[in-house]
C-alpha positions as CSV (number, residue, x, y, z in Angstrom):
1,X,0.0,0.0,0.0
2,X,1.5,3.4,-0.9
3,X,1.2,5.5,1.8
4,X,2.3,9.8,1.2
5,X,0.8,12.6,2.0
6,X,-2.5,12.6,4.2
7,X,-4.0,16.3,4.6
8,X,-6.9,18.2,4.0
9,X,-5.5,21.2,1.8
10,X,-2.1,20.0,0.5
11,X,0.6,21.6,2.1
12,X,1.3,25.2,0.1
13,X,5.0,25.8,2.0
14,X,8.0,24.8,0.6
15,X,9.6,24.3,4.0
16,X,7.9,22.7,7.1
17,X,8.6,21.7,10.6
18,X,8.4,18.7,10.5
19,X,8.1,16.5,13.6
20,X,9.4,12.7,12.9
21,X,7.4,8.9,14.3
22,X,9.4,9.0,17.5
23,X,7.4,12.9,18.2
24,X,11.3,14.5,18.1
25,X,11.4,17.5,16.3
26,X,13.4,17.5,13.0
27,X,13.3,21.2,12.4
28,X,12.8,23.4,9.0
29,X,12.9,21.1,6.1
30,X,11.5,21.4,2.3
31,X,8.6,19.6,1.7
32,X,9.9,17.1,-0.7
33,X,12.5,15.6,1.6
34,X,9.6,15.8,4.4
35,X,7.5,13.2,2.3
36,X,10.5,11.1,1.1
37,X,11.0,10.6,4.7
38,X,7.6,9.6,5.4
39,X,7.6,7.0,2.2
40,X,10.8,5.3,3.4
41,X,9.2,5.6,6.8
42,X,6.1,3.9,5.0
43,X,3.7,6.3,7.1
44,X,1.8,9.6,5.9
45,X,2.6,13.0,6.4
46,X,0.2,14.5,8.1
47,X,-0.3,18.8,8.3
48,X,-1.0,19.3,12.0
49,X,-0.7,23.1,12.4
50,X,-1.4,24.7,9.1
51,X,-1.6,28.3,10.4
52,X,1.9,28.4,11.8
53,X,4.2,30.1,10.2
54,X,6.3,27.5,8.9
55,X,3.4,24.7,8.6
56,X,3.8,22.0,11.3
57,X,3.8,18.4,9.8
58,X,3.8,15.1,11.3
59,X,5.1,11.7,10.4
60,X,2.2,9.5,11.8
61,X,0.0,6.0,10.9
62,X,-2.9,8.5,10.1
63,X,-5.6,5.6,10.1
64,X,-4.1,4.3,13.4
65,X,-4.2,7.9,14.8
66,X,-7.8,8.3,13.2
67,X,-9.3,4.7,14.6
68,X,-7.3,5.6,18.9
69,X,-9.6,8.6,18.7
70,X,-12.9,7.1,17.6
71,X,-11.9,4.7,20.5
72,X,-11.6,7.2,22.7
73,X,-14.6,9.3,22.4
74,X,-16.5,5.4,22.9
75,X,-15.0,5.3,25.5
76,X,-15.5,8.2,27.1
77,X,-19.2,7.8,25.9
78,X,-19.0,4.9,27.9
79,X,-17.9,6.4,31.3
80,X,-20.5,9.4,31.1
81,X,-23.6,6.6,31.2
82,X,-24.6,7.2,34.9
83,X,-25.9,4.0,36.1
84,X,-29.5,5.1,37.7
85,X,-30.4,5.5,34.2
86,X,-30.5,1.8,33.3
87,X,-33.6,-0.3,33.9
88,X,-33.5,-3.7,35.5
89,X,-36.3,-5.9,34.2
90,X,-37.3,-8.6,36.8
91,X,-40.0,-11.1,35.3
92,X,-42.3,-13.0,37.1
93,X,-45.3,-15.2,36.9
94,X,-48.5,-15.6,39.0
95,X,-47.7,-19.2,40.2
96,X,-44.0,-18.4,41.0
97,X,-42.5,-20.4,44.0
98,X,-41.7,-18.3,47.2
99,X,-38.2,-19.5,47.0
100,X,-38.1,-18.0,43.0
101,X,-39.7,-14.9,44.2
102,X,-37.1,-14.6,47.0
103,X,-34.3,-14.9,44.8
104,X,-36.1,-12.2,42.2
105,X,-36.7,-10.1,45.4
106,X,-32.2,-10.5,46.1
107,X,-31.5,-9.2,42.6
108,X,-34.2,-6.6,43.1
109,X,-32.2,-5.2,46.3
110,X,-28.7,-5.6,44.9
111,X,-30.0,-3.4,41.6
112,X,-31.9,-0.8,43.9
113,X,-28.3,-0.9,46.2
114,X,-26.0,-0.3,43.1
115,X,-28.4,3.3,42.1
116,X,-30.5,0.7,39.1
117,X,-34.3,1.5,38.5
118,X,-36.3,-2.2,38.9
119,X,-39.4,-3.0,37.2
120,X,-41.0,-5.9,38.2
121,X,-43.4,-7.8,35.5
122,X,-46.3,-10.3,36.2
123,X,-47.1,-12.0,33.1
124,X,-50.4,-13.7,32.8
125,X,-51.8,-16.5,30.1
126,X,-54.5,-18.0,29.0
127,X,-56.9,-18.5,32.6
128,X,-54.6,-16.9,34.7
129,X,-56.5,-13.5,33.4
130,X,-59.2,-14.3,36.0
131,X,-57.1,-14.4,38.7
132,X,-55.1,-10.9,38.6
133,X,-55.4,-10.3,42.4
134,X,-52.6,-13.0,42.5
135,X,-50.4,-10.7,40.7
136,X,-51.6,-8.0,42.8
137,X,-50.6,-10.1,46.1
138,X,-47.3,-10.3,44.7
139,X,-45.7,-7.1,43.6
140,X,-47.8,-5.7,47.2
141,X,-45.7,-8.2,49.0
142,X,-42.8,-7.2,46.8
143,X,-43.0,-3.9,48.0
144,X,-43.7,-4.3,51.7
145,X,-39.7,-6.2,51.4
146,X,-38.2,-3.6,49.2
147,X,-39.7,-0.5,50.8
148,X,-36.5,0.1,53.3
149,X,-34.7,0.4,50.3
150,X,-36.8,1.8,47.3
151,X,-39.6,3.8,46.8
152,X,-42.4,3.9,44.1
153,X,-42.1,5.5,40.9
154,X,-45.2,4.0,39.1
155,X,-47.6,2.1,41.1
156,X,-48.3,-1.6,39.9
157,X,-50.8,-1.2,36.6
158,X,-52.3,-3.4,34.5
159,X,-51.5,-3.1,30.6
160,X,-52.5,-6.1,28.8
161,X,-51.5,-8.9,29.8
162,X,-48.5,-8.1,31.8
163,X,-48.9,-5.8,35.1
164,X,-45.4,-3.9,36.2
165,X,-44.2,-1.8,39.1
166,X,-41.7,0.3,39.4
167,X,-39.7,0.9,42.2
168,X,-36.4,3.5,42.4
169,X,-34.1,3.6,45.3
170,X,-34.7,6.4,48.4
């Protein structure tokens, strides 16, 4: 792959500071032996300060230099998430086992502990539509365990067949 000159403009100086791969300074050089150096070197030579007076150039992997900082805005991206703004989903079912719902109910207060908003779901099928008080009974007892930690954002609705609560922590 030939690799050269990488710049927006083209560089319009015949002599340049050029600044070598190791980031030591060269000095004033024309331009031609600036981009022979950067062939042999088999990088680009890249215009970093146009409006200096000579131009400042760099010897540099320009997609390498181009792909740290796309990495580096993801990862800041990544860092400015706060965590209370993710959702924890816990699903449950009218007939689930106390011991099930116990465990759900641990996850629940590790989530609420670490700053997580929980939302607890009560899917119902088929026959178990008649009997939505069960659900009912369970995100009430739900809360009566959770309310040291939590408090209600949403109050247990029914929308469909699935009723949710959501609970955020105090």
């Amino acid at each position: 792959m030939k690799r050269g000159l990488r710049i927006n403009g083209g560089i319009r100086a015949d002599r340049i500071r050029l600044v070598d791969e190791n980031n030591s300074q060269v000095g004033v050089v024309p331009r031609e032996e600036a981009m022979s150096k950067a062939q042999e070197a088999g990088l680009d030579l890249v215009e970093v300060a146009p409006n200096s007076e000579p131009p400042v150039c760099r010897i540099m992997d320009y997609g390498k230099w181009l792909y740290q900082q796309k990495r580096r805005v993801r990862e800041a991206h990544k860092k400015t998430q706060h965590p209370s703004a993710t959702l924890k989903e816990i699903r449950l079912r009218p007939e689930t086992d106390k011991h099930d719902l116990g465990i759900k109910v641990g996850h629940a207060r590790e989530f609420l502990e670490k700053g997580h908003r929980v939302q607890f779901s009560v899917f119902f099928r088929g026959r178990q539509m008649l009997h939505k008080e069960q659900g009912n009974e369970i995100l009430d007892g739900i809360m009566s365990i959770l309310q040291d930690i939590a408090k209600i954002e949403r109050p247990s609705m029914m929308t469909g067949r699935r009723m949710t609560l959501l609970l955020v922590p105090k």
